[in-house]
N, C-alpha and C positions, 0 to 999 in steps of 0.2 A: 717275341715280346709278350710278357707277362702282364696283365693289367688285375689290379685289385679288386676285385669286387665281393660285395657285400651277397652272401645269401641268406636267405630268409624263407618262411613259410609263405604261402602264397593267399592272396585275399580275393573276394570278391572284387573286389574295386580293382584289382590289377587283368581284369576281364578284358578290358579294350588292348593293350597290350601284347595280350596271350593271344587275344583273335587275328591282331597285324601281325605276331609271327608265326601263327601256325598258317594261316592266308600267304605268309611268304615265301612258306616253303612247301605251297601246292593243297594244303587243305583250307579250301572258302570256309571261314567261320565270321560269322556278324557277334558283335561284341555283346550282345542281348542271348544269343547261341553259346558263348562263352559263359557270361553269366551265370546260365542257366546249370548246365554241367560243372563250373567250379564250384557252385554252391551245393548239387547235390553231392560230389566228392568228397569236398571238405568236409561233408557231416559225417562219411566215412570212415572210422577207424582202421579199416584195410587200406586206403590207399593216403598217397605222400604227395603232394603238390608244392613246390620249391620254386623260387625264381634268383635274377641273379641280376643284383643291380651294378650299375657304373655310374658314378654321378649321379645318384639316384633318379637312375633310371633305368627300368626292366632293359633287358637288353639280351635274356634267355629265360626257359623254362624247363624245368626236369617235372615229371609226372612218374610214380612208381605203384605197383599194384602188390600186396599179398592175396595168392590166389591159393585154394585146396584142390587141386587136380585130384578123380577118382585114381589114375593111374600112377600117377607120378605122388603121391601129396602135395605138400603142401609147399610153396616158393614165391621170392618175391620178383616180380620183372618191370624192369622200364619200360613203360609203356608211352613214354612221349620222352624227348629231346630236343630242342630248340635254339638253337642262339643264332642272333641277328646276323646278317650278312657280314654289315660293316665289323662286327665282334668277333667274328673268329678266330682261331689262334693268335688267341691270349689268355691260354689256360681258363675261361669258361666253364666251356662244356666239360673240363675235366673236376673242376671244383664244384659241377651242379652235381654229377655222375659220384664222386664221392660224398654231399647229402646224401643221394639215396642210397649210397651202398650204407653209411654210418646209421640212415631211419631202416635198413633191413634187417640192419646187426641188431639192431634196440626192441625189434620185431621179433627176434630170436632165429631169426633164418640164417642157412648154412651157406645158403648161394643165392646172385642175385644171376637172372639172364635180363639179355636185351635182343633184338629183335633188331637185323637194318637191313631196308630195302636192296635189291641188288642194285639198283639203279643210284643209290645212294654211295659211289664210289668210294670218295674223300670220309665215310663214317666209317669204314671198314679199318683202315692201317689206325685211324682214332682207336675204338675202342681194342685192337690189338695193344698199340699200345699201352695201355691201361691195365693190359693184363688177362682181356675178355680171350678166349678161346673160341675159336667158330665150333659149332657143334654139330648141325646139321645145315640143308642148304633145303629150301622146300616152295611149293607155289602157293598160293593164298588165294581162295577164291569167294566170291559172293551172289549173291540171288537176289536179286528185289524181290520184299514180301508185300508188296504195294498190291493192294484188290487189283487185278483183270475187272474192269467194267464189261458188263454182259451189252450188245449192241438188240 
């Protein structure tokens, strides 16, 4: 089932939205926390912030970055993806994922990448379809830079 939807550039005001779906697919964000970050984005001319209404109303989110890699140069990549549970296949996530590949073209980039969790199963045979190529397979790691309090 195909369902129409309307996409558009993304606002401040669509903050509480962004935060219940990125919240519902395992990243806690408070709608004050959203806020904060779409509006520093927005002021960004490197990056692309999209949504995608039904009956007007948000119902997903595409986020894209142009980054200058030392190695690599310079590329654009999706760096968020989002659509509602109840929203899934119904072409969506496929007409968020072609804004940003069309805001990457207009960018002047050659290639867009994207990035899916392994654990993200059902986003894998998606964006093959679409065309995307696996590239590599890799682990991701993090450190808390939070102060050690001295006792």
């Amino acid at each position: 089932m195909t369902v129409n939807a309307l996409i558009r550039s993304a606002f401040v005001e669509d903050a509480g939205v962004i935060a219940a779906l990125a919240t519902e697919l395992g990243y806690p964000t408070t709608t004050e926390q959203a806020a904060g970050r779409l509006s520093a984005l927005l002021a960004r001319e490197s990056y692309f912030v999209a949504v995608a209404e039904v009956s007007s109303r948000v119902v997903g989110w595409v986020a894209v970055e142009r980054r200058l890699l030392l190695e690599s140069g310079e590329r654009a990549e999706i760096v968020g993806l989002i659509v509602a549970a109840t929203s899934r296949r119904a072409g969506i996530g496929a007409a968020l994922v072609q804004a940003a590949e069309s805001w990457a073209r207009a960018q002047g980039m050659q290639v867009l990448s994207v990035r899916s969790n392994v654990a993200r199963t059902d986003a894998h045979p998606f964006y093959e379809g679409l065309g995307y190529q696996r590239a590599k397979t890799q682990h991701a790691y993090t450190k808390s830079l939070a102060a050690v309090r001295a006792e």
